[in-house]
C-alpha positions as CSV (number, residue, x, y, z in Angstrom):
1,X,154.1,8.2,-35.5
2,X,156.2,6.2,-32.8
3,X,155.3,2.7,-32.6
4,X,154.6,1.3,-29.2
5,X,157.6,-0.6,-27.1
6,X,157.9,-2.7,-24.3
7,X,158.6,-2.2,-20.6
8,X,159.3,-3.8,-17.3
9,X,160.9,-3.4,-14.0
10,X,163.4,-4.9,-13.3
11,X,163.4,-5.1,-9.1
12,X,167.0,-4.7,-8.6
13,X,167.3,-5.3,-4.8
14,X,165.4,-8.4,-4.7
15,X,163.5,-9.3,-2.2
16,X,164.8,-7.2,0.7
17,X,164.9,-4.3,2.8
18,X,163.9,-1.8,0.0
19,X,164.9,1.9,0.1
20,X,167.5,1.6,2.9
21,X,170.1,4.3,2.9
22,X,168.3,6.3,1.3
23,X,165.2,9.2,2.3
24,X,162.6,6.8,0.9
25,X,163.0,4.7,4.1
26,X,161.7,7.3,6.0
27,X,158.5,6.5,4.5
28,X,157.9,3.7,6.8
29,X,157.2,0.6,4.9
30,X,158.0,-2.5,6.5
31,X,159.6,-4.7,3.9
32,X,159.0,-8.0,5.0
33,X,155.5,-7.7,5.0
34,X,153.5,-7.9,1.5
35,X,151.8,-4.6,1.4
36,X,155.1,-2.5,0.0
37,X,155.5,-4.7,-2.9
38,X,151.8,-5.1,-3.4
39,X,151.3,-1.3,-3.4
40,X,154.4,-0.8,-6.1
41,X,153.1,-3.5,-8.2
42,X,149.4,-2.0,-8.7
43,X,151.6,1.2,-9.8
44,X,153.4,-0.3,-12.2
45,X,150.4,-1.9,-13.7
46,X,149.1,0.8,-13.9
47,X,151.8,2.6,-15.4
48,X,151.6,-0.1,-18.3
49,X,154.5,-2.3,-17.4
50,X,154.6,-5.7,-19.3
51,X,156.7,-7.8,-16.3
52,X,158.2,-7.6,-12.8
53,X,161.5,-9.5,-12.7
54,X,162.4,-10.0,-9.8
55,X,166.4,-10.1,-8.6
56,X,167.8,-13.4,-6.6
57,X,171.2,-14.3,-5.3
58,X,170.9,-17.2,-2.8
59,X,174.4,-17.0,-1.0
60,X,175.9,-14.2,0.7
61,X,179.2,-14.2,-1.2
62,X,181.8,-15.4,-0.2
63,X,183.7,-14.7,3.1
64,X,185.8,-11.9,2.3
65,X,182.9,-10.0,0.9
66,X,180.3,-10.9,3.3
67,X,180.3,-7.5,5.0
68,X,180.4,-5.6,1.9
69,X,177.6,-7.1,0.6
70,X,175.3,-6.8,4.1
71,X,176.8,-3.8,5.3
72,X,174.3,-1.6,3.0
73,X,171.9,-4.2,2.8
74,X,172.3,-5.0,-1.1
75,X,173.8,-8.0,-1.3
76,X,171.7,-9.5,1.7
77,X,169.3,-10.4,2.9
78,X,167.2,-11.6,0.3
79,X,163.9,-13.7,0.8
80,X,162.8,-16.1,-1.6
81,X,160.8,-14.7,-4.4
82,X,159.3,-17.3,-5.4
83,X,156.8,-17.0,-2.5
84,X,156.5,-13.1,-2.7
85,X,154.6,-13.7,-6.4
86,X,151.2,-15.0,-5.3
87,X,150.8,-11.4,-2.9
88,X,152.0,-9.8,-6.2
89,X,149.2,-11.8,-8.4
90,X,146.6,-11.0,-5.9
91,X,146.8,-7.2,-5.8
92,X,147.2,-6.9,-10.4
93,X,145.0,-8.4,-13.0
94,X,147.4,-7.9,-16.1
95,X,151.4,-7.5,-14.9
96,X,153.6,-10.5,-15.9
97,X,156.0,-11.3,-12.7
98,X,158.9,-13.0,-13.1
99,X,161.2,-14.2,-10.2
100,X,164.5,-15.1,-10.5
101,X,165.2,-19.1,-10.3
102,X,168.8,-20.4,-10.2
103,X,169.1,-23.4,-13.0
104,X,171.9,-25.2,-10.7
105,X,170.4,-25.0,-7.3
106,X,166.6,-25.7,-8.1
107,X,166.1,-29.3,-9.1
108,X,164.1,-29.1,-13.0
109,X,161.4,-31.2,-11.7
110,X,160.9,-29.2,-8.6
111,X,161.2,-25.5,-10.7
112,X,159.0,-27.0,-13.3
113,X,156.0,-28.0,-10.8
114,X,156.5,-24.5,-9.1
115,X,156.0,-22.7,-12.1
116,X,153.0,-24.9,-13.9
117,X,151.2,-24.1,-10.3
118,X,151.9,-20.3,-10.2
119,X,150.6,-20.4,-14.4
120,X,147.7,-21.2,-13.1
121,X,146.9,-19.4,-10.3
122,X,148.0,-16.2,-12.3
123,X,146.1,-16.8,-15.0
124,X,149.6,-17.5,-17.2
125,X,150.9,-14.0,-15.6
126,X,154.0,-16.4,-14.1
127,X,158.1,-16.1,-15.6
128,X,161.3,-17.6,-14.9
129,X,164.5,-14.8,-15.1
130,X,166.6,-17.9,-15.3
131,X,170.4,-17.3,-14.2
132,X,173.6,-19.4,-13.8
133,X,175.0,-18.0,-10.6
134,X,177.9,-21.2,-9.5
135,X,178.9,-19.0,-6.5
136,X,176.0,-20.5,-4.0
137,X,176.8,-24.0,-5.5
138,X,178.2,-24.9,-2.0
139,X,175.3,-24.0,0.0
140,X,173.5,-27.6,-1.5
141,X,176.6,-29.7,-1.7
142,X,177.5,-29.3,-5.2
143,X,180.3,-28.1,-7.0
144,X,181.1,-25.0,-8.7
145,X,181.0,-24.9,-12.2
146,X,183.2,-22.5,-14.8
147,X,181.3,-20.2,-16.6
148,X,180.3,-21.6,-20.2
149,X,180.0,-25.4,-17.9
150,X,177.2,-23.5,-16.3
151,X,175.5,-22.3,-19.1
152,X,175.5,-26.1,-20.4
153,X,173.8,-27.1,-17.1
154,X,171.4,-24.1,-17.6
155,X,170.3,-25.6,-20.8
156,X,169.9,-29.2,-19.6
157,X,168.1,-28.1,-17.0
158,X,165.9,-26.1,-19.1
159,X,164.8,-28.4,-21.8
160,X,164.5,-30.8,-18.7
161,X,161.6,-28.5,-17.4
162,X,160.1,-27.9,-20.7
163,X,159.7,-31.7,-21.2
164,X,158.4,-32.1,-18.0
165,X,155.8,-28.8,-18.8
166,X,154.8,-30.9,-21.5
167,X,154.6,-34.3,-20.2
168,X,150.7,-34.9,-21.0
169,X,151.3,-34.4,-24.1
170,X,148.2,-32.9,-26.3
171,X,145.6,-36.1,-25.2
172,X,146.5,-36.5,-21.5
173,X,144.1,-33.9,-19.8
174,X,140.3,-35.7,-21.0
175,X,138.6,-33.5,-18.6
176,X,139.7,-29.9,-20.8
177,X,138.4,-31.4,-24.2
178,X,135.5,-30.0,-25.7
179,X,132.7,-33.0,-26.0
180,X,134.3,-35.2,-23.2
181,X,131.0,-34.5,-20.4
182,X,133.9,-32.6,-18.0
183,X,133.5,-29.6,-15.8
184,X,136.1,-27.9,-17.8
185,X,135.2,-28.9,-20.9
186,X,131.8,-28.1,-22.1
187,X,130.8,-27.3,-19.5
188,X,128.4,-30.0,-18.1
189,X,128.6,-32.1,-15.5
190,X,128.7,-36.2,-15.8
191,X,125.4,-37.4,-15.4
192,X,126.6,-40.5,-13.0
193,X,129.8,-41.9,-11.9
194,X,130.3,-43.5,-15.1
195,X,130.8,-40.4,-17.2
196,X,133.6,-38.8,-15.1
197,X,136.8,-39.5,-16.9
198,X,139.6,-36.5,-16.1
199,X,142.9,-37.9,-17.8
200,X,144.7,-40.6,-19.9
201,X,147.6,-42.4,-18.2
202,X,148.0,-43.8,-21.5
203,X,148.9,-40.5,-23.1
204,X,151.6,-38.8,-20.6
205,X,155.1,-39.2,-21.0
206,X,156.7,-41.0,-18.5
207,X,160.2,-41.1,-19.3
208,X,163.5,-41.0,-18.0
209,X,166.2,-38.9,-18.2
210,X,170.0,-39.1,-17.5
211,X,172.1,-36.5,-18.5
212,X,175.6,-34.8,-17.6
213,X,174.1,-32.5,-14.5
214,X,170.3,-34.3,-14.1
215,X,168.1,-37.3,-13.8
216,X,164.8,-37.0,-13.8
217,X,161.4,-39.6,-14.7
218,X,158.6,-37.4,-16.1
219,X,155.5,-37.2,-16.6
220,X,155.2,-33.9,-14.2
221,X,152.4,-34.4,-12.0
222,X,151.0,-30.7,-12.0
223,X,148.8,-30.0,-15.1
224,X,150.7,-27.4,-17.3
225,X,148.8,-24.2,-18.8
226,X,148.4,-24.0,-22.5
227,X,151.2,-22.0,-23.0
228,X,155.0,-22.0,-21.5
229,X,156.0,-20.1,-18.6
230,X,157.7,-17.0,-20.0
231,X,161.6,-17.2,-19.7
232,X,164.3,-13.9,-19.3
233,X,167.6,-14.5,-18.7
234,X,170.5,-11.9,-18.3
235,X,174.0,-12.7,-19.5
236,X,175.8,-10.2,-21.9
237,X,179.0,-13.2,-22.6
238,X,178.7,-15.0,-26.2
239,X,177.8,-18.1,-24.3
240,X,174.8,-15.9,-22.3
241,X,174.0,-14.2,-25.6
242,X,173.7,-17.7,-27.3
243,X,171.7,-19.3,-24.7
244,X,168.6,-16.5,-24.8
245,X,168.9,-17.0,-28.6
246,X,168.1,-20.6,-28.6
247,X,166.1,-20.6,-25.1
248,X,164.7,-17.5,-24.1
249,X,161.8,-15.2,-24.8
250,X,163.1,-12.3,-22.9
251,X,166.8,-11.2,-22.8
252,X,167.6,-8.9,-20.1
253,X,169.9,-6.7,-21.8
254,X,173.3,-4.8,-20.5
255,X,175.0,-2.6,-23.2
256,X,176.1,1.2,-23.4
257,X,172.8,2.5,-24.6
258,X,173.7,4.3,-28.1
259,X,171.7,3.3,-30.9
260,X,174.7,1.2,-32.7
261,X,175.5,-0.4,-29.5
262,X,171.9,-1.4,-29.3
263,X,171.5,-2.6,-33.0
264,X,174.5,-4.8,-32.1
265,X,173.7,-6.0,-29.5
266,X,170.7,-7.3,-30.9
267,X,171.9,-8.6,-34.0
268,X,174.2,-10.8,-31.9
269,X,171.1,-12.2,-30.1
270,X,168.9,-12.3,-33.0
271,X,172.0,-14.0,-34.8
272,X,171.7,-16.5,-32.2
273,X,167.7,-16.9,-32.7
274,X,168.7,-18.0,-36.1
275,X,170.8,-20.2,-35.1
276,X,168.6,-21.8,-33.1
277,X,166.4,-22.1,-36.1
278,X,163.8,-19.1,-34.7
279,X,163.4,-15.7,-35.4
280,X,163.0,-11.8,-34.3
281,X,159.4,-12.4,-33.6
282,X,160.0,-15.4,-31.0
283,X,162.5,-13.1,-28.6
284,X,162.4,-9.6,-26.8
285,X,165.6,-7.7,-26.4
286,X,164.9,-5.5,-23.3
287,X,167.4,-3.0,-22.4
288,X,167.9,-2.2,-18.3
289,X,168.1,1.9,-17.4
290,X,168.5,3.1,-14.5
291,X,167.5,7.4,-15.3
292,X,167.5,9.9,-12.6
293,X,164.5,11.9,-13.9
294,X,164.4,15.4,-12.7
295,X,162.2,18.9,-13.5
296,X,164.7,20.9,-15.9
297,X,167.5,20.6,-17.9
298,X,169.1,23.1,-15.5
299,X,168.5,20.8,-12.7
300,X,169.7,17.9,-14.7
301,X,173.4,20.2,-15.3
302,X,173.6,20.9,-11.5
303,X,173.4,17.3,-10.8
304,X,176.2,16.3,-13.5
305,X,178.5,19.3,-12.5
306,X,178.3,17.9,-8.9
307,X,179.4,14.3,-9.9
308,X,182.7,15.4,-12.2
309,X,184.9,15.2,-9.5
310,X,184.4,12.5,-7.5
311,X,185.5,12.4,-3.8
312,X,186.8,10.0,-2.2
313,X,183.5,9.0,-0.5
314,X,182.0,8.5,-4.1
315,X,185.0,6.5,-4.7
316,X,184.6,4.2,-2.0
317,X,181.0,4.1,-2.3
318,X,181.1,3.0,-6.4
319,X,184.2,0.4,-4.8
320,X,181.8,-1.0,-2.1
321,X,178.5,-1.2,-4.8
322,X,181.2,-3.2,-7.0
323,X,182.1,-5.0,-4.8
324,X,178.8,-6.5,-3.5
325,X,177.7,-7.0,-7.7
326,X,180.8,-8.8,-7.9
327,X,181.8,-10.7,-5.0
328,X,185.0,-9.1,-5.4
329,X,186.9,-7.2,-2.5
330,X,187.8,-4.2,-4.6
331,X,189.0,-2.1,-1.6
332,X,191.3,-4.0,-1.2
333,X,193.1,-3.2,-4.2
334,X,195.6,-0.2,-5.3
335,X,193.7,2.2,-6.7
336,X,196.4,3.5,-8.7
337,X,197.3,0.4,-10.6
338,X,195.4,-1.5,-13.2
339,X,192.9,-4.8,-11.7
340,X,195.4,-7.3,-11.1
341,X,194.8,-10.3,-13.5
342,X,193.2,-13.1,-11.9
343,X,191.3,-11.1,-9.2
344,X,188.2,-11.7,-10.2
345,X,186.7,-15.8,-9.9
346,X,185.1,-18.0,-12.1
347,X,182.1,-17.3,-10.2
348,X,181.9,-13.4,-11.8
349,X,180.2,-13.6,-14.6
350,X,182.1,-11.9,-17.8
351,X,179.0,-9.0,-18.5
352,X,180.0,-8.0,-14.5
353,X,183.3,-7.9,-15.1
354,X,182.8,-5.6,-18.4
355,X,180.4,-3.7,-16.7
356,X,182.9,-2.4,-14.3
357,X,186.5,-2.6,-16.7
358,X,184.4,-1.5,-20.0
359,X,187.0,-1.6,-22.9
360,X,190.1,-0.4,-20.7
361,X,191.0,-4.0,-18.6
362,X,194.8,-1.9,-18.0
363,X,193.1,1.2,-16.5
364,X,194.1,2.4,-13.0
365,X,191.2,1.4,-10.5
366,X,190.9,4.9,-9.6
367,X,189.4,5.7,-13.1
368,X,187.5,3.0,-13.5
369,X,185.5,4.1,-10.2
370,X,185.2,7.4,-11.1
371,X,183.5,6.5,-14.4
372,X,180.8,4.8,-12.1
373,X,180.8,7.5,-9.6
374,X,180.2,10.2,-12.5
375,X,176.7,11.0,-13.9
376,X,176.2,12.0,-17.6
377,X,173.0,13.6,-18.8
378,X,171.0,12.1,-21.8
379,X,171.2,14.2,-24.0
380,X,174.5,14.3,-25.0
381,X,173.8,10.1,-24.5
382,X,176.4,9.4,-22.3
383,X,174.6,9.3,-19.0
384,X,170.5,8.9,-17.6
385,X,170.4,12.5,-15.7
386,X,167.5,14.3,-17.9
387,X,164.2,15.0,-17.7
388,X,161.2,12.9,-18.7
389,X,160.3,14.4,-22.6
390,X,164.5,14.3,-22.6
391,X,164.5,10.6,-21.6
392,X,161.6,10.0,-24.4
393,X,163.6,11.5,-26.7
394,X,166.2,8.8,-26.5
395,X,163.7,6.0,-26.3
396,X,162.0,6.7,-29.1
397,X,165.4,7.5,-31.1
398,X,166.1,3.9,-30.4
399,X,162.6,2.4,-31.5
400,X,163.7,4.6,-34.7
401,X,167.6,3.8,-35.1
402,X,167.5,0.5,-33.7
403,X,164.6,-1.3,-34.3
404,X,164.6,-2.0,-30.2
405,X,162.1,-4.1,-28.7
406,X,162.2,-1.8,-24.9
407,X,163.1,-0.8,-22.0
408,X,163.7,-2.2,-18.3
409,X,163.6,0.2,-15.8
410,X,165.7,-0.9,-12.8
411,X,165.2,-0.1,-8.7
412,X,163.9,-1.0,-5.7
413,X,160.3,-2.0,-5.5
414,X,159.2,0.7,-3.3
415,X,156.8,3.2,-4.1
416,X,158.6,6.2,-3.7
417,X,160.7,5.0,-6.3
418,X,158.6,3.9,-8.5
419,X,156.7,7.1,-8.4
420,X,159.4,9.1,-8.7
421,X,161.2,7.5,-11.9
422,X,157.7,7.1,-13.7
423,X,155.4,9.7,-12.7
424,X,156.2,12.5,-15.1
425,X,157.6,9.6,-17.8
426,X,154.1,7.2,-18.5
427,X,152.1,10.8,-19.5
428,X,154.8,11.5,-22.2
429,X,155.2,8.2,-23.0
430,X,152.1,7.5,-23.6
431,X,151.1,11.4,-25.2
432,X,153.8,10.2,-28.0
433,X,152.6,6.5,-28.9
434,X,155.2,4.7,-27.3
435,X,153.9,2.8,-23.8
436,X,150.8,0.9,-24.0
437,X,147.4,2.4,-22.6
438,X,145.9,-1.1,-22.1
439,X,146.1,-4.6,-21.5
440,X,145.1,-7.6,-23.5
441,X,144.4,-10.8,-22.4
442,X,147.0,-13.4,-23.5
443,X,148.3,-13.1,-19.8
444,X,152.8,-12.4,-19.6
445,X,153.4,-13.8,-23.2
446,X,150.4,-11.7,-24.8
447,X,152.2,-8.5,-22.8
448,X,155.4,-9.2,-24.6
449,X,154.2,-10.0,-28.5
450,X,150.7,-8.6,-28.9
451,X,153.2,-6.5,-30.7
């Protein structure tokens, strides 16, 4: 028998105009408003999803790239969201959401009161997907940072928070403790004014910190949950790989999805765990798929007959998507000779760059494109075209061969798409023991270790 995984969403567009240039837009959803995202979320709770994480870039790019990464509406615009959660909360009882927060832009005692509020008000549904991006650095006055500098801000920043989560200590909050006479304790109310004592000043921790990228005085002045906000981060680099090891309880995980790539690819994060003095048990290694999930092998073989030969169009198209990921202007480049060095910026981060390059950095442009323009199916495990019991094949071949913890599915938050990629996938799924058939009630952290 398969043993049940985990799985999420990632929302790869963030929060903007979902489905355009493509049919789905026809459907007439109007993405600023709440209902579209409200609609896909009851979905994917109900298709079992653990989390939502939610994509953010806060700049534009830079201004060579600025109408690449508009032009199709990927790169920009993008709303905050941070504020789209609560509409998300309201319309699901059980889905985790996590929004993406930038760990240079957002001040830690700002990020940290945001997230103790939404804890709450979600019932401890709320997560940080917690990135490094330098590249909108400008936009607050500060200055860029190189890659592995970022990653040491990233980790002040994020013990800051976590100190300031747990400023009132164990003792602060009187009013929560069993015995104390408190509307949230036992559940009576003071008899007179005497009796109506809600916290000890005495017991938070009001320090101060100075560090190389922060100062900060704690205590926080929201009251934390019981439990942590829930933390993802992307970041395939050793230094990215190191920091979910020792920080994260979710790592958002890019890798060619064989089963050995998977099992190391883990090993490196769970290496890092141990590091870090913690174990498999405390970390999630989620793995982000995009499948195009048709009705028949034979359609599946059309569609990767049709893609063999890129055109030109594809060509440009894959140049123009890589573009916007990378803030790069690829077009502007020979096609026929390798990337020169130096093109791309400190701002782009190295699992971007080896997403696009792979293990061929001399390659002609022209081939790396085509290798993105192309489509492979899943069976022969070097694409995602493939029906649903095809696509369950693999992920249950990976929960065998590789121990793996899930999946993130990736794409707009739009129904259409959402329907489309999981309606024939949760039945058989679910028929073969892999995707949970219910909820539990530990809120986002019980999602992701209830098993």
């Amino acid at each position: 028998m398969a043993e049940l995984q985990h799985f999420g969403y990632f929302f790869s567009r963030g929060f903007g105009p979902q489905a355009w240039g493509r049919d789905d837009w026809h459907w007439g959803h109007d993405w600023t408003k709440p209902d579209l995202y409200q609609q896909s979320v009851r979905a994917l709770e109900q298709a079992g999803m653990d989390l939502v994480i939610a994509e953010d870039a806060i700049s534009l790019g830079n201004p060579s790239t600025l109408d690449l990464r508009i032009r199709q509406a990927y790169g920009g615009p993008k709303h905050d969201p941070l504020l789209l959660a609560p509409y998300l909360f309201a319309a699901t009882s059980h889905i985790g959401i996590a929004p993406t927060i930038n760990a240079g832009f957002t001040p830690p005692y700002l990020a940290a009161r945001q997230a103790a509020t939404l804890a709450h008000l979600s019932g401890d549904r709320f997560g940080l997907n917690v990135v490094t991006d330098t590249g909108s650095a400008r936009h607050a006055g500060l200055a860029p940072l190189p890659h592995d500098a970022a990653y040491d801000r990233a980790e002040e920043w994020l013990q800051l928070v976590r100190r300031l989560w747990h400023s009132w200590g164990s003792d602060g909050y009187v009013a929560g403790a069993a015995g104390t006479g408190g509307v949230h304790g036992d559940g009576r109310a003071p008899g007179d004014g005497a009796g109506w004592h809600f916290a000890d000043g005495g017991a938070l921790d009001a320090f101060h910190h100075e560090g190389a990228y922060f100062t900060a005085d704690g205590p926080l002045n929201a009251l934390p949950t019981d439990t942590d906000p829930v933390i993802v981060s992307p970041g395939g680099s050793g230094r990215g790989l190191g920091f979910a090891g020792t920080h994260s309880d979710v790592q958002l995980a890019l890798a060619p999805l064989s089963a050995g790539a998977v099992r190391d690819y883990r090993a490196r994060v769970l290496t890092a765990a141990s590091d870090a003095g913690r174990s498999a048990a405390d970390i999630r290694v989620l793995f982000v798929l995009k499948p195009v999930l048709v009705s028949s092998p034979e359609e599946a073989d059309r569609i990767v007959r049709a893609s063999a030969d890129p055109t030109d169009e594809a060509l440009r198209a894959a140049a123009i998507a890589w573009s916007s990921d990378s803030e790069t202007d690829l077009l502007s480049l020979d096609l026929d000779a390798p990337i020169p060095a130096g093109t791309f910026g400190d701002h782009v981060s190295a699992g971007t760059i080896r997403g696009l390059v792979g293990d061929t950095p001399d390659a002609p442009l022209r081939e790396l494109l085509t290798r993105k323009a192309r489509l492979g199916r899943i069976t022969t495990r070097d694409g995602f075209v493939g029906t649903a019991d095809e696509l369950a094949d693999f992920v249950e071949e990976l929960g065998a061969d590789a121990d793996n913890d899930g999946i993130i599915f990736s794409g707009d938050l739009h129904p259409a798409q959402v329907y489309r990629m999981l309606g024939d996938l949760v039945p058989v799924l679910r028929r073969r023991g892999l995707l949970r058939r219910e909820y539990g009630d530990g809120g986002i952290r019980g999602n992701l270790f209830d098993f």
